[in-house]
LOFI-630860 format. One record per residue (C-alpha): residue number from 1; z, x, y; residue in three letters. Coordinates in steps of 0.05 Angstrom, whole numbers, plus 5000, padded with zeros to 4 digits. Layout:
! LOFI-630860
DOVO  nr    Z    X    Y rest
DOVO NUM    Z    X    Y  ALA
...
***
This chain:
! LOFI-630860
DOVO  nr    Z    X    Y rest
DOVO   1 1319 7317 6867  UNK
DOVO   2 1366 7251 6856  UNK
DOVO   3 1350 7186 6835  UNK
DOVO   4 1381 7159 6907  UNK
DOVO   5 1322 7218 6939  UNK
DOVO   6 1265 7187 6885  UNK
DOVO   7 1279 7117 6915  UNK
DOVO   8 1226 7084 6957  UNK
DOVO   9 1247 7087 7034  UNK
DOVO  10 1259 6997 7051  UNK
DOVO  11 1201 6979 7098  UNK
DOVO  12 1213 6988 7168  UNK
DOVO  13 1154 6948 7181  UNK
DOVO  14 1100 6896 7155  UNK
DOVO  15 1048 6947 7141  UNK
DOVO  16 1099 6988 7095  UNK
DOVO  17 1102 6938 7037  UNK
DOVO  18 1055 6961 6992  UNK
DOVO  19 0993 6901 6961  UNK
DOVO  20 0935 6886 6980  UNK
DOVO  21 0933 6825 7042  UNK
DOVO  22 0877 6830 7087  UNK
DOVO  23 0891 6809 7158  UNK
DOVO  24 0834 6749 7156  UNK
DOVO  25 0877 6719 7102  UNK
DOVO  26 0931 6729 7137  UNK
DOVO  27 0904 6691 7198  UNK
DOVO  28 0872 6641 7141  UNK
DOVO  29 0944 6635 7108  UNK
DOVO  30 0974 6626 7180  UNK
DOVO  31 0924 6572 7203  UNK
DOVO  32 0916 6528 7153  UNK
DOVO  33 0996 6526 7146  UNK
DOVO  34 1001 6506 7222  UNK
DOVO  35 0933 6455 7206  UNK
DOVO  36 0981 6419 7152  UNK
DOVO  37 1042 6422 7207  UNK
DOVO  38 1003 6391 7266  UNK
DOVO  39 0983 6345 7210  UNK
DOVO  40 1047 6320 7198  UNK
DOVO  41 1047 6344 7122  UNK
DOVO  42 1111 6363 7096  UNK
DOVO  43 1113 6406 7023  UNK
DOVO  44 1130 6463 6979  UNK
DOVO  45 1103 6530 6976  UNK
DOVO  46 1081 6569 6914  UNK
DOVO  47 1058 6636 6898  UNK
DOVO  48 1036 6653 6833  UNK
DOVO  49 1030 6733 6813  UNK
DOVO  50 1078 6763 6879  UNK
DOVO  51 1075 6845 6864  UNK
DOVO  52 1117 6872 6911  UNK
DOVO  53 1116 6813 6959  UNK
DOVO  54 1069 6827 7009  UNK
DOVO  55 1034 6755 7015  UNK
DOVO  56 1098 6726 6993  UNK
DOVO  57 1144 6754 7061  UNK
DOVO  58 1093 6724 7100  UNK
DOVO  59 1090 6654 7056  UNK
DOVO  60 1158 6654 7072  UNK
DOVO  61 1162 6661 7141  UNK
DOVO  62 1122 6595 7151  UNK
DOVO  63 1169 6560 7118  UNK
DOVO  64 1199 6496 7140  UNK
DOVO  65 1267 6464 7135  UNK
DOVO  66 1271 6422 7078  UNK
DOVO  67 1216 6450 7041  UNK
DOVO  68 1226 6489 6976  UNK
DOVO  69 1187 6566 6959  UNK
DOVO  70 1185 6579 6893  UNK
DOVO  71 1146 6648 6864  UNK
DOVO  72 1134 6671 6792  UNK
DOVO  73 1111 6739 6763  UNK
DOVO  74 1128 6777 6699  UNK
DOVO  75 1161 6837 6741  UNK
DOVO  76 1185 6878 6677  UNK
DOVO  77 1193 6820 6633  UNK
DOVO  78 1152 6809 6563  UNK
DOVO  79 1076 6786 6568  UNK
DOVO  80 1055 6728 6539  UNK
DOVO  81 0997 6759 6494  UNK
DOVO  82 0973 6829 6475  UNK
DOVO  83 0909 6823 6538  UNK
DOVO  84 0962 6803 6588  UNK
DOVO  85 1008 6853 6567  UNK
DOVO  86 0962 6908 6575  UNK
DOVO  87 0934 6889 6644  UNK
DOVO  88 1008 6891 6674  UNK
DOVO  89 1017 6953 6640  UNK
DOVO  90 0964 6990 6663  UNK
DOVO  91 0958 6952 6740  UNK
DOVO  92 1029 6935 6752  UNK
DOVO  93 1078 6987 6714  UNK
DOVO  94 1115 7011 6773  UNK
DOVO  95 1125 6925 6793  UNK
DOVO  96 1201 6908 6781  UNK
DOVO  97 1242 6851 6806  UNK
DOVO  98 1292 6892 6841  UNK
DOVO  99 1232 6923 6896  UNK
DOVO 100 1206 6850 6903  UNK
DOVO 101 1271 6828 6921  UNK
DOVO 102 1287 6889 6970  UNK
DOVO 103 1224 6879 7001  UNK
DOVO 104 1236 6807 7011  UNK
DOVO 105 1310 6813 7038  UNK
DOVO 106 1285 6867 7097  UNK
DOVO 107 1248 6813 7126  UNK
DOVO 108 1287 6743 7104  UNK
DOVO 109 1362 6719 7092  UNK
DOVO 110 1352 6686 7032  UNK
DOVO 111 1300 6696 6977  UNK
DOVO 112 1254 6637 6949  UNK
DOVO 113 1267 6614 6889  UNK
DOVO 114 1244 6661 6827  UNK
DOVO 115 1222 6648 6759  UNK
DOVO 116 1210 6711 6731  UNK
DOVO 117 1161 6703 6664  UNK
DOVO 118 1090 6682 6656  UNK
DOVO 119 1059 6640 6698  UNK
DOVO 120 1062 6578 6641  UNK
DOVO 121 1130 6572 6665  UNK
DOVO 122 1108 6538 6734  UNK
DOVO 123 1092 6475 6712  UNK
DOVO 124 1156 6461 6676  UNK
DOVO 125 1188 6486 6740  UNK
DOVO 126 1153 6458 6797  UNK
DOVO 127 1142 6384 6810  UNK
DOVO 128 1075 6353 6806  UNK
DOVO 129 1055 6332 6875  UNK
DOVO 130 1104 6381 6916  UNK
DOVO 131 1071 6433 6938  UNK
DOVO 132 1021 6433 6999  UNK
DOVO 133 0997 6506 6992  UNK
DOVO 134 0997 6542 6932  UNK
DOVO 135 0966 6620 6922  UNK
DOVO 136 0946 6643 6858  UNK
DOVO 137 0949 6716 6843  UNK
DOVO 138 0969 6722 6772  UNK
DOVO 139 0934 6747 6717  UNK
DOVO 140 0852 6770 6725  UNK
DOVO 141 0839 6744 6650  UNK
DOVO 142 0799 6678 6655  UNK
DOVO 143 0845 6639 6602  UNK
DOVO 144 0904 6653 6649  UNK
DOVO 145 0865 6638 6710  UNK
DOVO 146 0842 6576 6673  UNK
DOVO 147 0908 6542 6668  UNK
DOVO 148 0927 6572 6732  UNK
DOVO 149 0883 6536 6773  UNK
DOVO 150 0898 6470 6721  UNK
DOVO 151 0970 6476 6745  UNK
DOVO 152 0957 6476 6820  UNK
DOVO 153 0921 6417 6813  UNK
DOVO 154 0972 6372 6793  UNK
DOVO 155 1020 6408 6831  UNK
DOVO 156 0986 6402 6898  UNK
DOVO 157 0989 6341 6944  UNK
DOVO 158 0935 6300 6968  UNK
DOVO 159 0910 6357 7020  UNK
DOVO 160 0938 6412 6988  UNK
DOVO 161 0904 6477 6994  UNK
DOVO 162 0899 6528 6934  UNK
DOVO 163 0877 6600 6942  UNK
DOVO 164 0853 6643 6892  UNK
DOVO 165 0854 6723 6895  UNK
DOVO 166 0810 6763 6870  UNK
DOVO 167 0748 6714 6857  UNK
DOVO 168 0698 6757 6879  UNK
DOVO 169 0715 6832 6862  UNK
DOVO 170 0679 6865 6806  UNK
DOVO 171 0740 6888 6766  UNK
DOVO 172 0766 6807 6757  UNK
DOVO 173 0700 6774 6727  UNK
DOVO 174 0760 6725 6691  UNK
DOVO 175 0778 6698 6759  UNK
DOVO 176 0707 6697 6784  UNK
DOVO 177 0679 6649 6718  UNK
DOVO 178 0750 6608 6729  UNK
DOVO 179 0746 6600 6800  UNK
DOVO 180 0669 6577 6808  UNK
DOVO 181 0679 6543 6744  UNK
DOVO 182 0734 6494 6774  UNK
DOVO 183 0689 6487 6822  UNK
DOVO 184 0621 6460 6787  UNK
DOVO 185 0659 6421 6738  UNK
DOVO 186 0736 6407 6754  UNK
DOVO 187 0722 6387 6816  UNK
DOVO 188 0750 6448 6859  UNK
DOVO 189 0722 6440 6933  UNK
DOVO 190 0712 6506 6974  UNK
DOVO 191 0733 6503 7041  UNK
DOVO 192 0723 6577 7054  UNK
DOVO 193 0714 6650 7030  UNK
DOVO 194 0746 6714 7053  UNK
DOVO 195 0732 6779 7027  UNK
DOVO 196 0770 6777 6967  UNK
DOVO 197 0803 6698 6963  UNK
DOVO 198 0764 6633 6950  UNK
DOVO 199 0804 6572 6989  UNK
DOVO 200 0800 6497 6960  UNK
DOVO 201 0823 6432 6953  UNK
DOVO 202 0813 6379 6905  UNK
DOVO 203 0803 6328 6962  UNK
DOVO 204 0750 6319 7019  UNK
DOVO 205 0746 6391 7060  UNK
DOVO 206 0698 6366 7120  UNK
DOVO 207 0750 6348 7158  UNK
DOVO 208 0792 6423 7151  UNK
DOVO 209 0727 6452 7145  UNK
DOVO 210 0692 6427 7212  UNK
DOVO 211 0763 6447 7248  UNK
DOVO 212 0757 6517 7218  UNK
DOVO 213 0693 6526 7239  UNK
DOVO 214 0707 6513 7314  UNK
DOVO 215 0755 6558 7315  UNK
DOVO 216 0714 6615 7284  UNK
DOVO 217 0660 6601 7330  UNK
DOVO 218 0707 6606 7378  UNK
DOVO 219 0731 6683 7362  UNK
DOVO 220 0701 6739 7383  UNK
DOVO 221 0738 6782 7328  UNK
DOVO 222 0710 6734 7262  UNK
DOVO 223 0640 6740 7237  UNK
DOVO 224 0619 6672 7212  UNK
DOVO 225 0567 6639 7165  UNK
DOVO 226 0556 6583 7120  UNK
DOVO 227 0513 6560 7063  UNK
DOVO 228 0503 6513 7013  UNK
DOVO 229 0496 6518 6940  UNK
DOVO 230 0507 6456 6887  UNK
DOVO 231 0526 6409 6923  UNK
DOVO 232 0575 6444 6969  UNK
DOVO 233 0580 6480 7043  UNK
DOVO 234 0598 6554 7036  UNK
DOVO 235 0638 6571 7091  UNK
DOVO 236 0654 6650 7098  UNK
DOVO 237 0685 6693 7144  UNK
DOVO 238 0695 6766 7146  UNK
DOVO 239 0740 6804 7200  UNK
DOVO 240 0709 6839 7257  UNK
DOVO 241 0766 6879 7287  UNK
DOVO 242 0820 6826 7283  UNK
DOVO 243 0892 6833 7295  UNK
DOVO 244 0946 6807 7245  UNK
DOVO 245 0981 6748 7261  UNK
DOVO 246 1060 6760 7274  UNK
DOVO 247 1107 6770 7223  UNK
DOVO 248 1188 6772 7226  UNK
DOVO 249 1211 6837 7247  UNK
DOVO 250 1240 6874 7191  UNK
DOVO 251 1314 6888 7190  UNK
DOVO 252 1301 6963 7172  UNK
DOVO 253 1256 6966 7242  UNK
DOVO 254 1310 7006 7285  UNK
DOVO 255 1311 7060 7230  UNK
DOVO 256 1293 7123 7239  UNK
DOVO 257 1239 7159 7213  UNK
DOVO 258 1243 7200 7153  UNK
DOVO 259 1249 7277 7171  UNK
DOVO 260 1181 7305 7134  UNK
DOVO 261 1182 7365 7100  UNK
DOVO 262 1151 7427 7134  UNK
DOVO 263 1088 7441 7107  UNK
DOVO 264 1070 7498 7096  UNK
DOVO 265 1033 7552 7149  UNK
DOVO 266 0952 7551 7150  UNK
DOVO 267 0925 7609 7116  UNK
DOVO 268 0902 7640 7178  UNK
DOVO 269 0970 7628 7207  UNK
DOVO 270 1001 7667 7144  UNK
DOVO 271 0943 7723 7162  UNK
DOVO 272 0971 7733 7228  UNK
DOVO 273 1037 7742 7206  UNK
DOVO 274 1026 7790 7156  UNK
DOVO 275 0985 7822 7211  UNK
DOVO 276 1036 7831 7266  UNK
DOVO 277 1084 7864 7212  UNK
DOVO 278 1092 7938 7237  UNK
DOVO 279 1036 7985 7204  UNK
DOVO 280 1062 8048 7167  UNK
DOVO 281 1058 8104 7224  UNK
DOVO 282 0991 8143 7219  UNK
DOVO 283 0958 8087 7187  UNK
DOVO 284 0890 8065 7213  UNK
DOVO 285 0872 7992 7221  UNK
DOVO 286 0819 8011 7160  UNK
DOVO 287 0864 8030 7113  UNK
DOVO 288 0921 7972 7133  UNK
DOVO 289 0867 7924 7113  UNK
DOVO 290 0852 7956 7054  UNK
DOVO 291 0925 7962 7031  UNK
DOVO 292 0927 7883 7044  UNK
DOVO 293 0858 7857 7007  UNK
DOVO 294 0831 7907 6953  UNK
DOVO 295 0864 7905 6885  UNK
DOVO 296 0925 7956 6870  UNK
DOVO 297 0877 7988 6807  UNK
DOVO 298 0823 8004 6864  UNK
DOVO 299 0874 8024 6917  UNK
DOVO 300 0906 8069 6873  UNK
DOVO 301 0832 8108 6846  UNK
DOVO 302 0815 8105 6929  UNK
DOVO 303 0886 8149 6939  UNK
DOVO 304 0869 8194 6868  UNK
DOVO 305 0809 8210 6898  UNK
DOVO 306 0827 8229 6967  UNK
DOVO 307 0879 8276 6941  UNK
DOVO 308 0840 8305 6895  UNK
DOVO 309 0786 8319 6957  UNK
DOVO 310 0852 8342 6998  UNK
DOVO 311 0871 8390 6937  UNK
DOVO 312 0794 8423 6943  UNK
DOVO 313 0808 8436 7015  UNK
DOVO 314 0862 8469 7012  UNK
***
C-alpha cells in the first residue's frame, strides 16, 4: 500500500473531522456568539489546544469582518516540560499541523492565524482586551490550565466569554482543580455547564444567564436545571435529542464515496459454496461431509479400515 493510499480521505462533511464537539456546545458556541452580535460587541476569537480542528472550523465560521482568529497548539513541535511532553505523546501523536490545516481549508478560504508552540506563546501574541470569546482546550495538567485561564482573563473584553474543556471528566482532574479554582478565588463566574465544558466570564453573567435560560426553557430538545453553590447560580444543560447547528458545507461534499473493500463471505455463505461444488460420483452425502469436517489422520484410518473389511469379503 502507498503513502498517497495510507492518507486520510479530506472530510466530505462536518461529522468526518475527527475531536470530540458535542452538539450542545455547538449550539452553546453558536448562541452566545450571535448573543455578543445582537449585542453590538465586536472582537477576536481564540482557541487554545485545536487537534485536528473540529471546534476551530466552526469558531471560524462565526467570524466577522474585521475581527482577527488566532489558534495555538504544539502540533509536532517540542513540549514545554517533560509532563506536557508526555501527555501529547501519548493523547495527541497522530496531531500534525499539516491535517489541521487540511481540515480547516475543506471548509474555509483562508486559515486563522497559527502559532504553533505552547500555549505560553498567546499572551505575547494576542492583545490584552481583544478577544470576546476565547476556548481553552490545551493541556489537562493544572499548571498549564492555571496560566491558561490567567491568560484569557486579560485577554478577554469586558463581556467576554471563556470556555474550558474538559472540567469535569475524570481523566483531567488538572483542569477540574483549575477551573473551579478560578472560580472560588480568581473570580471566574459560571454562566453554564455542558457535559464536558464549564462557560464563564469575569464580569456580571445574570444578564447572559437569564437570556439563556429562556431560551432553554423554551426547547423541547435541552434538559435544563440550575443550582447554587458558593455564592453562584449553576446553570446546566444537557442535550435531549438536539440537532447541530449549521456549518459551511465542505468543499470535498460532492465527492464520491470511497469504494469499500469486499468483505469477505459469512461462514455459512462459504459452507454453501463448498456445498454446491459437484460431489465425487458414488459418494453419499455421509461421506461428502465427512471428507469436508473430520481430520485427514482420522479420514485416512476410516478408509484403512474399510478396505481392510472389503479385503475380508472378498
Amino acid at each position: 500500500m502507498t503513502a498517497v493510499q495510507n492518507a486520510p480521505r479530506p472530510p466530505r462533511r462536518f461529522d468526518d473531522v475527527p475531536g470530540w464537539f458535542p452538539v450542545l456546545d455547538q449550539m452553546l458556541f453558536d448562541w452566545l456568539l450571535a448573543h455578543q452580535e445582537s449585542a453590538g460587541m465586536r472582537g477576536d476569537l481564540l482557541e487554545v489546544g485545536v487537534y485536528l480542528g473540529k471546534s476551530a472550523i466552526f469558531l471560524g465560521s462565526r467570524l466577522r469582518d474585521g475581527e482577527r482568529y488566532t489558534v495555538c497548539d504544539l502540533f509536532e513541535g517540542d513540549a514545554p516540560d517533560d509532563a506536557n511532553r508526555a501527555e501529547s505523546t501519548k493523547s495527541y501523536g497522530a496531531l500534525s499541523r499539516r491535517a489541521f490545516e487540511e481540515n480547516y481549508l475543506s471548509f474555509h478560504g483562508e486559515l486563522p492565524r497559527v502559532l504553533q508552540g505552547p500555549s505560553s506563546l498567546v499572551p505575547e501574541e494576542v492583545e490584552p482586551c481583544s478577544c470576546r470569546f476565547v476556548h481553552v482546550d490545551a493541556s489537562h495538567l493544572y499548571e498549564h490550565v492555571y496560566a491558561d485561564i490567567g491568560a484569557a482573563h486579560d485577554l478577554l473584553m469586558p463581556g467576554g466569554v471563556v470556555v474550558l474543556d474538559d472540567f469535569r471528566s475524570e481523566h483531567t482532574p488538572g483542569v477540574s482543580v483549575a477551573a473551579w479554582e478560578a472560580v472560588l478565588n480568581r473570580g471566574l463566574r459560571p454562566i453554564c455547564l455542558s457535559t464536558q465544558k464549564l462557560y464563564g466570564t469575569w464580569d456580571d453573567p445574570a444578564p447572559v444567564q437569564e437570556e439563556l435560560l429562556a431560551m432553554a426553557r423554551g426547547r423541547e430538545d435541552c434538559h435544563l436545571s440550575v443550582q447554587e453553590a458558593a455564592g453562584h447560580r449553576i446553570v446546566r444543560l444537557k442535550s435531549k435529542g438536539m440537532r447541530a447547528p449549521s456549518v459551511p458545507p465542505s468543499r470535498h461534499a460532492a465527492e464520491p464515496e470511497p469504494a469499500s473493500a469486499p468483505e469477505s463471505a459469512p461462514v455459512a455463505e462459504q459452507t454453501a459454496v463448498r456445498s454446491s461444488t459437484p460431489a465425487a460420483p458414488g459418494r453419499s452425502l455421509t461421506r461428502r461431509i465427512a471428507a469436508d469436517l473430520l481430520p485427514p489422520l482420522l479420514t485416512r484410518a476410516i478408509r484403512s479400515s474399510r478396505a481392510a473389511r472389503r479385503a475380508a469379503r472378498s
